[in-house]
C-alpha positions in Angstrom: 22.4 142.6 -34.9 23.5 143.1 -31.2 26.8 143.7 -29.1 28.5 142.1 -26.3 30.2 144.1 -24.0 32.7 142.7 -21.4 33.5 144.2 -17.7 36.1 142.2 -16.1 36.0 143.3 -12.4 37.9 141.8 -9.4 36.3 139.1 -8.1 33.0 139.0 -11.0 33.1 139.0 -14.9 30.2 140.0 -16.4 29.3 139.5 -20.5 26.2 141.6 -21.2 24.5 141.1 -24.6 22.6 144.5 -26.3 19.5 144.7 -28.5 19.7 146.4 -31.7 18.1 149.1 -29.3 20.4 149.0 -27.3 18.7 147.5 -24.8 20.5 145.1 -22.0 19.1 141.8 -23.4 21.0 139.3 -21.7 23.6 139.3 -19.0 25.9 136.3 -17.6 28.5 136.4 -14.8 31.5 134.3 -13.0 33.4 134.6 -10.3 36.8 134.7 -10.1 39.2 133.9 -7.3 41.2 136.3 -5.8 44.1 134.4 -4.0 46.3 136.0 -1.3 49.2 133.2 -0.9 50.9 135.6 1.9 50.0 138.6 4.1 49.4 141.8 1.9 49.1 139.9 -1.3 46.7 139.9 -3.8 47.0 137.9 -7.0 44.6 135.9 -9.4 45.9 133.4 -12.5 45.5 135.1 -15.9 44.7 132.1 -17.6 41.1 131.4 -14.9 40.4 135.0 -15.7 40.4 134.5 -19.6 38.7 131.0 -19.1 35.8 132.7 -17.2 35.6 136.0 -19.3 35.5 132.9 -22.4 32.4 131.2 -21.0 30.3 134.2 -20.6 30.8 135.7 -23.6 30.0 132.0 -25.1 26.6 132.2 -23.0 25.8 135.4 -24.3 26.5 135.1 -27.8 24.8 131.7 -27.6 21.4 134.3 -26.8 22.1 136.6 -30.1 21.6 137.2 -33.9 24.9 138.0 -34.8 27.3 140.5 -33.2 28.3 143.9 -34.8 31.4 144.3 -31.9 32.8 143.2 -28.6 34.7 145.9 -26.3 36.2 145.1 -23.2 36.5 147.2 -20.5 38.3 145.2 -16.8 40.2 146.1 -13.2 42.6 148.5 -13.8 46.3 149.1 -12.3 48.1 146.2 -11.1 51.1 144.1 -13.2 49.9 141.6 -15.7 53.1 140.0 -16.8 53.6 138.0 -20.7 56.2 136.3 -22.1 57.4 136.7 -26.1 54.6 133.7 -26.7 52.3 136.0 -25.0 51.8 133.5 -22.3 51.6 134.6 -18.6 55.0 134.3 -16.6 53.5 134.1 -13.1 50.1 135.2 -11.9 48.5 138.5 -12.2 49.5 141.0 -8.9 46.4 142.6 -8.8 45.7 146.7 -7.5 45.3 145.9 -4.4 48.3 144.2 -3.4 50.2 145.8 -1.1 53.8 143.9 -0.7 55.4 147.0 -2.4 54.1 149.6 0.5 57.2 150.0 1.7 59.1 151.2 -1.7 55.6 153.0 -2.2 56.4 154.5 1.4 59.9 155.9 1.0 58.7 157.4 -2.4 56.2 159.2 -0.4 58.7 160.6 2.1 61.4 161.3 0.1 59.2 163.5 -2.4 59.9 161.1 -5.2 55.8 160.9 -5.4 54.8 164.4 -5.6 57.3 165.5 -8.3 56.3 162.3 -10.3 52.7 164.0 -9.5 53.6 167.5 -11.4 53.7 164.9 -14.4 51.7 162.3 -14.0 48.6 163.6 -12.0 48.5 160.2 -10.1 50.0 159.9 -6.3 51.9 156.4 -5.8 50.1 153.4 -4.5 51.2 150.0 -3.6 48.9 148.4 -6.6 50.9 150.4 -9.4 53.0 148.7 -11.7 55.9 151.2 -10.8 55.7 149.4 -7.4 55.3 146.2 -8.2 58.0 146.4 -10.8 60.6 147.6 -8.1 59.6 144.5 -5.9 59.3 142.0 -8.6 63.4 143.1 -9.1 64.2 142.6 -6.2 62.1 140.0 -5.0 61.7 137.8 -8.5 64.2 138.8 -10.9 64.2 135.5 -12.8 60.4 136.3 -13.7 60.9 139.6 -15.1 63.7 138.1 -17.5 61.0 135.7 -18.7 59.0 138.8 -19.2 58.1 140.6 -22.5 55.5 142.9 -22.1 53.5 144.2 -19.0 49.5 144.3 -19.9 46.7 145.5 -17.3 43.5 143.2 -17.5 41.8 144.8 -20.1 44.8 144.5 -22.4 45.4 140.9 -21.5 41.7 140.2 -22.3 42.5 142.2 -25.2 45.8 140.4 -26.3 44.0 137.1 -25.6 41.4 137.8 -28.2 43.3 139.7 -31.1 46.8 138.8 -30.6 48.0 142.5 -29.6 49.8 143.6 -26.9 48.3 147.1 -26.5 47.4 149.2 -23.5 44.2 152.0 -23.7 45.3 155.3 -22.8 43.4 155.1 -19.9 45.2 152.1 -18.1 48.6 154.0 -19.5 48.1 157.0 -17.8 49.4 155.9 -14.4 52.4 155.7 -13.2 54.5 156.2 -16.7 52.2 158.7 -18.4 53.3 162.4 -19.4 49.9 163.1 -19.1 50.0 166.7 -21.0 51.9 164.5 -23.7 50.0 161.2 -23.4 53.2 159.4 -23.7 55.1 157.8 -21.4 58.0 159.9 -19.8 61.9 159.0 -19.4 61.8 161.4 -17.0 59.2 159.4 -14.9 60.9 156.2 -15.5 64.0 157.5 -14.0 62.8 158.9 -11.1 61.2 155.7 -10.2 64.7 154.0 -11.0 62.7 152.0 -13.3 64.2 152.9 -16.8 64.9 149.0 -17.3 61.5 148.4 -17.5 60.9 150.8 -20.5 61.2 147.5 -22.3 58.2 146.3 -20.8 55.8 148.8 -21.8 53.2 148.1 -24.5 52.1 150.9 -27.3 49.4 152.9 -25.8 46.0 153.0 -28.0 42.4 155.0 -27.7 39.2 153.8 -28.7 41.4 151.2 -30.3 39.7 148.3 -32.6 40.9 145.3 -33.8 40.2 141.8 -35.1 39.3 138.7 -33.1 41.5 136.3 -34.0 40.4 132.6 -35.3 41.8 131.2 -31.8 39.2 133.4 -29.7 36.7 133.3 -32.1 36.3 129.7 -31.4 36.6 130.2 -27.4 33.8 132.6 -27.5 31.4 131.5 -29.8 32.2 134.2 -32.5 32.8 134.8 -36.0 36.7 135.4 -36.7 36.9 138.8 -37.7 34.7 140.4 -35.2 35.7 144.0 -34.4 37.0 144.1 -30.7 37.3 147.2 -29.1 39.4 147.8 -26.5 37.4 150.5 -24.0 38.8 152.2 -21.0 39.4 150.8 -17.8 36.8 149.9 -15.7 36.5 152.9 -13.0 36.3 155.3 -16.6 34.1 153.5 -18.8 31.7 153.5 -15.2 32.1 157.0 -15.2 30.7 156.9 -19.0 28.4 154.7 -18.4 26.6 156.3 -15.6 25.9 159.5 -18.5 29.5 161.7 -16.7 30.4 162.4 -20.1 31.0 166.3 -19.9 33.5 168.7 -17.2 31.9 169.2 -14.0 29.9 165.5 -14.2 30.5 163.5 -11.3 30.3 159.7 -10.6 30.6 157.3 -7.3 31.3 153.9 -7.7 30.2 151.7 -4.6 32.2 148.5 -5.3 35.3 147.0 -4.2 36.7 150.4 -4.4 35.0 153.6 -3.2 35.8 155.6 -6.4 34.8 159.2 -6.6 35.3 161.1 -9.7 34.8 164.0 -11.9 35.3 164.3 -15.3 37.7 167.9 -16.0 38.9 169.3 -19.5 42.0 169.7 -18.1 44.9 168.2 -15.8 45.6 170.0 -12.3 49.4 168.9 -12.3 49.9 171.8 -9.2 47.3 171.0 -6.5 48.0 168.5 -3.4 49.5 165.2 -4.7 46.4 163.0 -4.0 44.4 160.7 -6.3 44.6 160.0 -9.7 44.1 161.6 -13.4 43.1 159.3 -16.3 43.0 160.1 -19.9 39.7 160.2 -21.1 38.2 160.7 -24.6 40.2 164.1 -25.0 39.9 165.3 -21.7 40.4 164.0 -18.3 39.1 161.8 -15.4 39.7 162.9 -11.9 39.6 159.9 -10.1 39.8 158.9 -5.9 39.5 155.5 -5.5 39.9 153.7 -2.6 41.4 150.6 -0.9 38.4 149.9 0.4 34.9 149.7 -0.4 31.9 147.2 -0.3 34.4 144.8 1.1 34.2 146.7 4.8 30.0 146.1 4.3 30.7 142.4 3.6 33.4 142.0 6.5 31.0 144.0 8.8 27.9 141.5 7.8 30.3 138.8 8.8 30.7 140.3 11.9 28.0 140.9 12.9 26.3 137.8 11.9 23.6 139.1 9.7 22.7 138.3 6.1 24.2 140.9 3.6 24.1 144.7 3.2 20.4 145.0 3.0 20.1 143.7 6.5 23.0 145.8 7.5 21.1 148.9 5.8 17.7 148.0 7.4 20.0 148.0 11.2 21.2 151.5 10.8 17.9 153.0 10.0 17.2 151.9 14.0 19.9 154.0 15.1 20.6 158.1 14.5 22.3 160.3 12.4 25.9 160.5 14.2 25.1 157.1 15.5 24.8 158.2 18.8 28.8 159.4 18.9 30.0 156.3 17.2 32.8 157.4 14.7 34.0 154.7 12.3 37.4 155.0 10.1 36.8 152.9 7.2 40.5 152.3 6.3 40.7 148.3 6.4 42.7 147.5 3.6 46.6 145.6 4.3 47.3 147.8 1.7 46.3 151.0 3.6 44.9 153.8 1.9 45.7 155.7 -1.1 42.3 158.4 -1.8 41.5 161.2 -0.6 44.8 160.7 0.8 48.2 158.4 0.2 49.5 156.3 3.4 50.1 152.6 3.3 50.1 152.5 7.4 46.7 153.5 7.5 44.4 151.2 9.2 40.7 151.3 10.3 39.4 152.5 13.6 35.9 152.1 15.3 36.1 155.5 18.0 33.6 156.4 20.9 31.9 153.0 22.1 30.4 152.4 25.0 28.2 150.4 26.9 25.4 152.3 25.8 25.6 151.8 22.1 23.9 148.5 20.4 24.6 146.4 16.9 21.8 149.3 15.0 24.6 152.0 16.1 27.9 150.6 14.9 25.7 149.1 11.3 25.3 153.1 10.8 28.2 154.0 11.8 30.3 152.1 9.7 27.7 153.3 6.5 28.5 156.8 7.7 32.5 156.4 7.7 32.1 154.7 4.0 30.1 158.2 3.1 32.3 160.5 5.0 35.5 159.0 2.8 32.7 159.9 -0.4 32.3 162.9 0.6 36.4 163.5 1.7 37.3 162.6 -2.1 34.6 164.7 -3.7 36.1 167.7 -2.3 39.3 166.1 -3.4 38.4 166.4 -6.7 38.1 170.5 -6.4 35.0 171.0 -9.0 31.2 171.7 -7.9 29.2 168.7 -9.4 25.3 169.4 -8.9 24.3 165.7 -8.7 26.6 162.6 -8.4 25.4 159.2 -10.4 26.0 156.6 -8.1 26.6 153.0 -9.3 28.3 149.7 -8.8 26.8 147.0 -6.0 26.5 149.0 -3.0 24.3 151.3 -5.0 21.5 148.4 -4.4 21.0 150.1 -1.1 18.5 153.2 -0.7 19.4 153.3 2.6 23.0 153.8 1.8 22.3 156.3 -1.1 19.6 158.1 0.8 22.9 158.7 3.6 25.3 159.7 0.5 23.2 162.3 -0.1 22.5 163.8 3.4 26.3 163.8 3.5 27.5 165.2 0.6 24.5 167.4 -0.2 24.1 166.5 -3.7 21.3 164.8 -5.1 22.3 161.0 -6.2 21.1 159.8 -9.2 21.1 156.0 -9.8 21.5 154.4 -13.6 19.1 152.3 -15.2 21.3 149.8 -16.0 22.4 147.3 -14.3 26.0 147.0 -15.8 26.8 150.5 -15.8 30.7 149.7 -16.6 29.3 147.4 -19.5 27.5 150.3 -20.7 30.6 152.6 -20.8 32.4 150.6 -23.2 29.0 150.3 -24.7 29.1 153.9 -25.8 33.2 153.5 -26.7 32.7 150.8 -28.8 30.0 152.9 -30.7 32.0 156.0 -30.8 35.2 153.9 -31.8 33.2 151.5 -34.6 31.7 154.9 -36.5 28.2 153.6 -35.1 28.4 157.2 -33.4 30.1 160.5 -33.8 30.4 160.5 -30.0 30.8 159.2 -26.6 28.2 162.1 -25.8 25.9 161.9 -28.7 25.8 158.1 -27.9 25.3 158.3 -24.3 22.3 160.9 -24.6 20.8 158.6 -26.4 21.3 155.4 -24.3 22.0 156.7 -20.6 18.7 156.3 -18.7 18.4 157.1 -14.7 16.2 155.0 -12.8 15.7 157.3 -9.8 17.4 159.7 -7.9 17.2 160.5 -4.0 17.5 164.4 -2.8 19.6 165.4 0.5 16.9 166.1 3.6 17.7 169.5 4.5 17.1 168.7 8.4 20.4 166.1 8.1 22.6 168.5 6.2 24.0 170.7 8.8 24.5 167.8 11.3 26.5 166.0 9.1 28.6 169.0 8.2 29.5 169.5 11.7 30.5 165.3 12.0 32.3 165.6 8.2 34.7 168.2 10.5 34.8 165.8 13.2 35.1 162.8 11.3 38.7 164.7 9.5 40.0 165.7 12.9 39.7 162.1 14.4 41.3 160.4 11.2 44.1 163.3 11.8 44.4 162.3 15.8 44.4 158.6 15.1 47.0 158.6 11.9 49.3 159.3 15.1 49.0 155.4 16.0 49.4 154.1 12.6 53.4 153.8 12.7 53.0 152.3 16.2 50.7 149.3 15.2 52.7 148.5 11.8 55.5 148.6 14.3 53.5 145.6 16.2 52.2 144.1 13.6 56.1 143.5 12.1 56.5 142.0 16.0 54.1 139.0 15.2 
């Protein structure tokens, strides 16, 4: 017998078959299109992202001898909208939209965030459904009277295949979570002015299992009756999947998102209102993830007019550590930013150039700005990891690791696997199906590193001194970013 495990990500879905070993046997991916119909937003049709996650899981279960279970792990955040028919009522507005920055914005100033924070654990971002819900009321009404229940992707992926409208504890946990009381909070609701959408809110499950119904079963190439899991969203089951199963275990995620986290036994409701805290498997996931990730590598390939990151990577190794005073703000999103810190004006910056610097300075530079905000949300997180597990697509790159490293000073550990997410709700599904008596007892058995890459002592120092310098010239040019939204709204 095997299992498929699915990892719905932003712009890839990825079906990955296991041995009885537990062994990746068989993988297969789509792409999925992420449209942007106007400036700032970011939106993909529910029905093309079922369609696509359908065909892999066909393809994959094509490959096996019977399936014991399917989990699903996917994006989190964002608004997935149903109707009583469980239907979508408009397309998917996805985390990293950003037409509710300005509601976002005047929660931020008015303090409305950082009390929600002594709750919730999470600071507001323009991707939450807290957001989106207050622009969707006043922007859409009509579509949120059509409206029924409010899903994430893993729990439409979920609904799609067993008929429930559910959400893992995980995906719950921000904006609407008590998160002492893993339940969601009046009190939140209302200080959001968002009590109306309590309505919308779907029963929040962990390590929840349930049938696949005889519709899916036929879309997928299953038997009806196949236990589905539904596994946490996808920057936690990474985190599990890359072996960060106990407090003090640490985890980066180089993907779409920069996501830097560490998994705690307890919540921090009293420190600086930045980041996010997920329910996790009885404790906690302190998470940072950012607006921006492996999307500034692609945009600078584009750029630059060279072939992909590993050419990028093989650029900066031509230049110095510092890149010869070449300072890069990595802060490219529409959306802003919203880890290691929360401001929707934030934009990106490339400080210092001159006629002396070349194409091999401002390729490390850019790497080094991407690692400085790694390094800026690990001290976010306030624990003392010995090692972080790197993952996700910009973890191809040696170069890059070899540079996460030097910068943070820990020693970067890279999974075997190639679906690391998959492999997180992997080790849910086991724990949830009985096949284990736990997360940890299933992942030290079926976590594997593939290498690791130690900080060179000689780089250390240097890049402690440019981590300082790096902060003060974020804090210097945050003074612009008011000005330039100002001219941007001038267009």
């Amino acid at each position: 017998m095997a299992i498929i495990c699915v990892d719905a990500g932003t712009t890839v879905i990825k079906a990955v078959g296991y041995d009885a070993e537990g062994a990746e046997a068989f993988v297969a991916r789509r792409e999925t299109v992420v449209s942007r119909p106007l400036p700032g937003h970011a939106e993909q049709d529910m029905n093309a992202v079922w369609d696509a996650v359908a065909a892999t899981v066909r393809e994959v279960a094509a490959q096996l001898d019977g399936v014991d279970f399917v989990a699903v792990t996917a994006q989190g955040d964002g608004c997935w909208l149903v109707g009583p028919d469980g239907e979508p009522t408009g397309p998917a507005i996805l985390w990293n939209d950003a037409r509710a920055a300005s509601a976002v914005d005047a929660w931020t100033r008015s303090g409305t965030a950082a009390e929600a924070f002594r709750l919730n654990g999470s600071s507001a971002a323009s991707g939450l459904p807290h957001a989106i819900l207050t622009w969707l009321r006043a922007n859409d009404p009509e579509r949120l009277e059509r409206s029924s229940a409010m899903l994430t992707c893993g729990g439409w992926i979920f609904a799609r295949m067993t008929g429930e409208l559910v959400a893992d504890e995980s995906d719950a946990s921000a904006p609407f979570m008590d998160l002492r009381a893993r339940a969601y909070s009046p009190s939140l609701l209302a200080l959001f002015g968002t009590e109306w959408a309590e309505r919308l809110l779907p029963p929040i499950r962990s390590g929840h299992v349930a049938e696949l119904s005889r519709d899916a079963a036929s879309a997928l190439g299953l038997p009806a009756g196949t236990p589905v899991v539904m596994a946490p969203y996808d920057i936690a089951a990474t985190a599990l999947g890359a072996g960060a199963v106990r407090a003090g275990q640490a985890c980066g995620i180089l993907g779409t998102t920069l996501c830097t986290e560490v998994i705690v036994d307890s919540a921090d409701l009293e420190s600086e209102p930045i980041g996010i805290t997920i329910a996790l498997a009885g404790g906690y996931l302190r998470a940072f993830p950012t607006f921006a990730g492996t999307e500034v590598v692609q945009w600078t390939c584009r750029m630059m007019g060279l072939s992909g990151p590993a050419e990028l990577g093989d650029l900066a190794l031509l230049s110095e550590p510092g890149a010869r005073g070449l300072t890069f703000l990595p802060y490219m999103s529409p959306a802003g930013e919203r880890a290691p810190f929360s401001d929707p004006l934030a934009r990106g910056s490339l400080l210092g150039m001159s006629f002396e610097h070349g194409r091999e300075d401002m390729a490390r530079a850019v790497l080094e700005g991407l690692t400085m905000v790694i390094r800026d949300c690990l001290a976010a997180t306030r624990a003392a990891p010995t090692e972080l597990r790197a993952c996700g697509g910009g973890s191809n790159s040696t170069v890059w690791l070899q540079l996460i490293a030097d910068i943070t000073g820990l020693p970067v550990r890279r999974p075997a696997d190639t679906e690391v997410g998959a492999r997180g709700a992997y080790l849910v599904g086991l724990a949830a199906t009985g096949a284990a008596p736990s997360i940890a007892t299933a992942a030290s058995e079926h976590v594997r590193m593939r290498d690791a890459l130690e900080p060179k002592p000689a780089n250390q120092a240097l890049y402690g001194r440019l981590f300082d310098d790096f902060l003060a010239l974020r804090q210097a040019n945050a003074v612009s970013w008011p000005l330039l939204a100002e001219m941007r709204g001038r267009r």
